[in-house]
Structure formats: structure tokens, C-alpha cells
N, C-alpha and C positions, 0 to 999 in steps of 0.2 A: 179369916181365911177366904181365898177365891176358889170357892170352886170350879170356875174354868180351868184356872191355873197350876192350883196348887201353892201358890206362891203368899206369904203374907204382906198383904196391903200394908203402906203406910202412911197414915192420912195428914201427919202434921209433917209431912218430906217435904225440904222446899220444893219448888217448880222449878224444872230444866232452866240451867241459864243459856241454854242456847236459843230462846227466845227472843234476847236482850243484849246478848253479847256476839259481836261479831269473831265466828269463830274458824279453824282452820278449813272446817269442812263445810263451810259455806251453806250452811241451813237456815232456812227461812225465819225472818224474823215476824213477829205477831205483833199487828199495830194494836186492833183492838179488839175485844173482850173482856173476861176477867182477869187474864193474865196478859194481856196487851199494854205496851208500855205505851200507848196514848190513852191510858185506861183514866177517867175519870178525872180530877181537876189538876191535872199535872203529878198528882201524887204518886211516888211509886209501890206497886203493891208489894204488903208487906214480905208476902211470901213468896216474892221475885227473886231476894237476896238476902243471901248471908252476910255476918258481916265480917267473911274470910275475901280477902282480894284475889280477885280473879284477874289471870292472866289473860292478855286481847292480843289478838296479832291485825295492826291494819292491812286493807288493800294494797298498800304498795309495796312492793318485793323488799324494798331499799329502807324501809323502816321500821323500825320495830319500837312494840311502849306498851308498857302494862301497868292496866289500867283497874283500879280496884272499885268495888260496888260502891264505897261510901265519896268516891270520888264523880261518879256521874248519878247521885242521886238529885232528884231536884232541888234549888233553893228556893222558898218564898221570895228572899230576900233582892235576888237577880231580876225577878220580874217576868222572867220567863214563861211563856204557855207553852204546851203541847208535851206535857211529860218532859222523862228522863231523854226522848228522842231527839228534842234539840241541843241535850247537854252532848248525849256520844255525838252527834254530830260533829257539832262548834268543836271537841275535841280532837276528833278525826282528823280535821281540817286540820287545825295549829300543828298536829303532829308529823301529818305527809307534807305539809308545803311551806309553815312557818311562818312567823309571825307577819302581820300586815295585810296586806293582799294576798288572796287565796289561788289566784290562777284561773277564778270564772266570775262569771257577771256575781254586778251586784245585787241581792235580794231585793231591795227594794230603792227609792231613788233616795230618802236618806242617806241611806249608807253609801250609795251610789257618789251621793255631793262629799258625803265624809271620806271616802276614800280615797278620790281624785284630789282634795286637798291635800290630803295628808302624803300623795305621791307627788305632787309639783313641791310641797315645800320640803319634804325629803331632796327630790332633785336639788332643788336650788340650796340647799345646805350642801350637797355634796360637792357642786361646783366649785359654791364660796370656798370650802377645805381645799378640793387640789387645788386652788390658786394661793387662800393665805396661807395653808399649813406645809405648803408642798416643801421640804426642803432640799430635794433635788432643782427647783428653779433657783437661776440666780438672782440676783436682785434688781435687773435692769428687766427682765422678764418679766419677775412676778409684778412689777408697777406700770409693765404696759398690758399686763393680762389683768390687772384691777383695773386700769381705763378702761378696758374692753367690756370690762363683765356685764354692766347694764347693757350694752350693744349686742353682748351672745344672750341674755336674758329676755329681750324684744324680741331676736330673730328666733329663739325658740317658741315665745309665744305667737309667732305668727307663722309658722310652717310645719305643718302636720308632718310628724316623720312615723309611721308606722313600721317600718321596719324591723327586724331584729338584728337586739343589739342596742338599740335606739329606744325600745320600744317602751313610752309609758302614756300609761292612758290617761293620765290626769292632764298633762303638756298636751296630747293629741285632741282631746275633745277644750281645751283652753285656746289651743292655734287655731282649731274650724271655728271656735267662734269670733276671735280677736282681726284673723287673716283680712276680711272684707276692709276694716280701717286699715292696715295697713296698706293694703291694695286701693283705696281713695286717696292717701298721701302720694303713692307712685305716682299712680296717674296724673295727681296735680302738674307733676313736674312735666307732664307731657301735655299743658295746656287742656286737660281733662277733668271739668271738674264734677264731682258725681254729686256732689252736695248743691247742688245750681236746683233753681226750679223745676226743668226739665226733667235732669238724671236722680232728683231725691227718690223718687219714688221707686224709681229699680234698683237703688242701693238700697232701700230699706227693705226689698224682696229678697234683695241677694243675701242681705245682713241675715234674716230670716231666717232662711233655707239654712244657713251658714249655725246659725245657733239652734237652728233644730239636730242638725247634722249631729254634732260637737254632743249637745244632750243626749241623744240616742248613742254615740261612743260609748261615753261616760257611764251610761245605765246597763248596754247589753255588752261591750265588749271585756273580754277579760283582764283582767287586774295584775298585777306585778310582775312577776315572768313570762305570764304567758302570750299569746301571741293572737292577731286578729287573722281569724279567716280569710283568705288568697281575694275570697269575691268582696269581702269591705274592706280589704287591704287595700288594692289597686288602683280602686277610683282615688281613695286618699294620698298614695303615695302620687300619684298623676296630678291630681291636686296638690301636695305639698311641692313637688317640680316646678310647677307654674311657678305659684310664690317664691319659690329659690331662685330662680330664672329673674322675677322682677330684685330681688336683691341685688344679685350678680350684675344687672343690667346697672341698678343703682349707683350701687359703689364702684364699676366701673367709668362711670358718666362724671360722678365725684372727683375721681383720680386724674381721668383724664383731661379736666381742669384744672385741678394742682399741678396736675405737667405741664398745662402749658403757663400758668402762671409762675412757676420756676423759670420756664425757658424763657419767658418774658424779661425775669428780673436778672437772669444771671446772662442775658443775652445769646442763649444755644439756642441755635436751632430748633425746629420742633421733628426734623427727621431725623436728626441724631437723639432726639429724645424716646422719637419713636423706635428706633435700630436697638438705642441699651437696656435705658429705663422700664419703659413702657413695655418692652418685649418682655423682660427677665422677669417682671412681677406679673404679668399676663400670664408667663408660661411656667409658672410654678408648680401651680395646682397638677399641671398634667407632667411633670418634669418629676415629682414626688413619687405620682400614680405610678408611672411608666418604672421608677426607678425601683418600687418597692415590688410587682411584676414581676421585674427580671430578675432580682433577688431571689425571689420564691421559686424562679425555675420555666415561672411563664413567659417566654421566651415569642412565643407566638403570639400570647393578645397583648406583652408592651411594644412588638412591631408595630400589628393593628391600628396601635391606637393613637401611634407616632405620625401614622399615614391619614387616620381619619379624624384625629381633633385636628388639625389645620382646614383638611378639607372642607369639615363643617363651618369651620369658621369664616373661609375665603366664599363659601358659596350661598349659606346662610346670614353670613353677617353680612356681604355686600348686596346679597339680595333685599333683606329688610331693612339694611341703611339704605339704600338706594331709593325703595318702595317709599319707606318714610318720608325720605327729603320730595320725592313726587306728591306724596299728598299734605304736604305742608308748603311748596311749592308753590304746586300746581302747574309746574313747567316740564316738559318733556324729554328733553335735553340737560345732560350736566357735563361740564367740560370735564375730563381726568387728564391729568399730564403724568409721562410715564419719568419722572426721576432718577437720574444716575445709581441713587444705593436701589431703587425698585427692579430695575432693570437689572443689575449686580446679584440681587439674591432671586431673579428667575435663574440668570446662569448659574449660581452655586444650590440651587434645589437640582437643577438639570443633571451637573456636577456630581453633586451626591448618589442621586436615582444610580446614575449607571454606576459609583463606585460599589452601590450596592448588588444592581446586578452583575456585577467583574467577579465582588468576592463571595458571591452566595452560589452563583451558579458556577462559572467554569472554574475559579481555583480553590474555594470551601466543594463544589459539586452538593449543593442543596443546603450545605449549612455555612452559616455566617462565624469567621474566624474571630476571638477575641481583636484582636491585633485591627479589627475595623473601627473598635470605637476612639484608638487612638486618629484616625484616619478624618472619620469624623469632628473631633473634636478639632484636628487642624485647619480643615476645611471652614469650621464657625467662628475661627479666630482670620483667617486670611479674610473672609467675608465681611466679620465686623471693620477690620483695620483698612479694607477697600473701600468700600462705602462712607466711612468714616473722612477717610483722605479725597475722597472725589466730593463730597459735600464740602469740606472747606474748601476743595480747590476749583 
């Protein structure tokens, strides 16, 4: 008996599980002592648990899992140190976020290499599927999307997409370090070569930097859904841009020699190559964006951007062509001749402006009438078929 109490003692009672088990009321757990579950060499004390299963509710609202004593007691056989504390753990984890990647760095840079493998070739198995197993493609598709797939497999290996949606850490810390060779092949093509006497030594600084980056992703950033920080996001997504940019430049430079070696062989012109071909594959990308936009109701930035992807293009692209061809040059002067379709589609941009402002301001009164994109669309049909008839003739 107690006499404090009153009450009768009883000495062989197990010890509270609230010690050990994460519970509703959120009481402290006890790492160590006698009854601390980092107690001694991993072993759990005997008198920690019964061997009735106890029910566990984890931390997150959205999951629930019960979890019984003989299920997080320690094994020899795992290898395990630090008690039953790393078993509820490890459990914890699988149960709120699920198998693979846990959603935070990796503990240490083992696991760190092992889990970025096992997220790039996850990736690239999922690809291979939607291409071979898709059976919504048809089959002239899926065999130009199997030519492709080693060409989308490089381009993701060399351009950090952090983003989400995009987001995997194992592809992102593989592109910061792959991206510098890729960016050495670019520049070849522009008489740049960084592998020369001169330039080895700053590519092998840049390569560096490039694979420390990419390691430090891999180790501190988080793993399978989750997402990087806004401040190590930014610089990489600005970096991944770069390297998009020197693609787009690429395959643009590519094309635009298959154009003109078509126009060669089939003897067109290369400004009507430039009026249909050349335009319509240019402007696809932004023809999609803008299309899918207005769909959605944004109405305002597929305007925007109908006004400012040209803009950048005419101001930016002939600025840096221009710049270029002067420092390859070396001459001051470049003749332009201003050509019949050129001149034709200044008047039918001119044309359009104001049919825009006719129908947006004095007969919409601020909003633009369906009934203008038929308006439009006649306008780029008289334009091509002008242009077209004034180059032959």
C-alpha cells in the first residue's frame, strides 16, 4: 500500500505506452533511460510492451495505420542501431508518403546516390511505357516517338527542370552535372571550342562547379513529390532556361538548313519557304500555348502573348543575329532588302492592329467579338496567297 495515496502499487504493471507510441494526445516521448526507447543496445525494454497491439494514429490528418508492439520491435537481423526508434520511424514514413522517396533529403549520401537512381530509372521506364505501351497512339506516332525517345532522354539529361509537375531529383542533379558537355557540343557549332588549350581549363571549372551543384541537389534536396525551395529552385530553373534556349537555338539552325536544302532540291524559293514552312513549325509552340489560354478562359495573357512572342522575336532575334554576324564579320554594315512578301506582311500586321482596335474598342466597346477570329483568320489567308503570288511574279 501507499501511504501517500492510498492506492495499491503495482510493480510488475507495464510502463505507459505513451512513452513509445505516438499518440492522440501528443505526449512526450522518452529517448533515454530505463524506459527510453534508445535504451541500451537497440533492445526494447521488456517492460515497454505487451504483447496486445496497440493502436497509433500518425501525424498526418489524411492517414491512419495501426500499428502493434510486436511489429516495431527491433530486429538483430536488419541491422538496425538506435532501438525501436528507427523502426517507428522508417515506419511512420512509408505510411504518411509511401513507398520510395519520402518527400525530404536524403539521410546520408548512400542513400542519397541510391535514391536518385532509382528515381531516373523509374522515370525513364515510365516514358518507355507511354510510348511502347500507349494504346491510344497510333502507329505512325508511336515510331516517330520511339525515334525520338533517345533525343527526349539526352535533352532531359541536360536541362535541370525543377519545377513542379516536372519535378525529380534524380534527372535534376544528373542534368547539373551532364549540362556543361552538352553546352561544349553547342558551342562547337559556333566555332567555340572549350576543349582547346586555352578554354580546357574553364570548362573543367565550370564542369566542377556543375557536378558539385548536381551532388548537393541529390543529397539535400527533397525526393519524390516534394518540391525544392523557391531560393535553390530559381537559380536552377534560370539555368535550366539557358540550356533550353541553347537547344531551341540548335534544332532551330538544324531546320533551318533542311529548309533550305529542300528549297534547293525542289527549287522554291527560300521566301516562300520562309512565309509557310518555316513559319507554321516556328509558330507552333506559341499557337498551342495561346490556343490552350483561351480555352481556359485566359483571354487576356493568350492576347499578351500573341503581341509579345513576335515582339521578342523581331527585336531580340534581330538584335543577336545582327550582333553575331558583326562579330564574325567584323564589318559594320549589312545590306537588308526590304522584299515584296516583307513589305506585304508589314501592311497586313498594320491591317490587323487596327481591325483589332475597330472591334475591341468602338463595336465590342472593350471586349473583342467572337466573330474577329474569323476576321483574322481571312486576313492570314489573303496575306499568305499575296505574298505568295508577288514572289512568283
Amino acid at each position: 500500500p501507499d501511504g501517500s495515496t492510498g492506492l495499491d502499487a503495482q510493480p510488475n504493471a507495464p510502463a505507459p505506452r505513451s512513452s513509445h507510441f505516438v499518440t492522440p494526445t501528443d505526449e512526450p516521448i522518452v529517448l533515454h533511460g530505463q524506459h527510453g526507447i534508445l535504451h541500451g543496445d537497440g533492445q526494447v525494454p521488456p517492460s515497454s510492451f505487451d504483447s496486445t497491439p496497440a493502436p497509433t494514429q500518425t501525424a498526418s490528418s489524411n492517414t491512419r495505420s495501426s500499428v502493434s508492439s510486436r511489429e516495431i520491435r527491433w530486429n538483430p537481423e536488419d541491422g538496425a542501431t538506435g532501438g525501436a526508434y528507427t523502426l517507428v520511424e522508417d515506419h511512420i514514413d512509408q505510411v504518411c508518403i509511401g513507398e520510395g522517396s519520402v518527400g525530404v533529403a536524403a539521410p546520408t549520401w548512400k542513400a542519397a546516390w541510391d535514391d536518385g537512381k532509382q528515381e531516373v530509372k523509374a522515370s525513364i521506364e515510365n516514358l518507355w511505357e507511354d510510348i511502347a505501351f500507349n494504346g491510344d497512339l497510333k502507329l505512325y506516332e508511336k515510331v516517330l516517338l520511339l525515334c525520338e525517345f533517345p533525343f527526349t532522354l539526352f535533352r532531359k539529361a541536360s536541362i535541370p527542370i525543377p519545377c513542379e509537375g516536372y519535378y525529380n531529383r534524380g534527372f535534376i542533379a544528373l542534368s547539373m552535372a551532364l549540362s556543361p558537355l552538352w553546352f561544349a557540343f553547342y558551342l562547337l557549332g559556333h566555332e567555340i571550342n572549350l576543349f582547346s588549350k586555352s578554354l580546357i581549363l574553364y570548362f573543367m571549372i565550370y564542369w566542377a562547379i556543375a557536378i558539385v551543384i548536381g551532388a548537393s541537389i541529390l543529397r539535400l534536396a527533397p525526393g519524390g513529390e516534394g518540391n525544392m525551395s523557391m531560393v535553390a529552385a530559381a537559380p536552377v530553373a534560370l539555368y535550366g532556361f539557358v540550356m533550353a534556349a541553347t537547344w531551341i537555338d540548335y534544332i532551330a539552325d538544324h531546320l533551318v538548313s533542311l529548309l533550305d536544302f529542300i528549297g534547293i532540291v525542289l527549287h522554291i524559293p527560300g521566301t516562300i519557304m520562309g512565309l509557310t514552312v518555316l513559319a507554321w513549325g516556328n509558330s507552333m509552340g506559341d499557337l498551342s500555348a495561346n490556343m490552350t489560354m483561351a480555352r481556359k478562359g485566359l483571354g487576356n495573357m493568350a492576347m499578351t502573348a500573341c503581341f509579345a512572342g513576335p515582339v521578342f522575336n523581331i527585336l531580340m532575334g534581330l538584335g543577336l543575329g545582327f550582333s553575331s554576324l558583326e562579330a564574325q564579320t567584323h564589318k559594320q554594315d549589312a545590306a537588308v532588302s526590304l522584299s515584296a512578301p516583307i513589305v506585304t506582311g508589314f501592311i497586313f500586321v498594320l491591317i490587323n492592329c487596327g481591325a483589332i482596335l475597330v472591334t475591341g474598342t468602338m463595336v465590342g466597346k472593350g471586349r473583342i467579338e467572337p466573330y474577329y477570329g474569323y476576321i483574322a483568320l481571312a486576313l492570314y489567308t489573303i496575306y499568305v496567297v499575296t505574298s505568295i503570288t508577288l514572289e512568283l511574279t
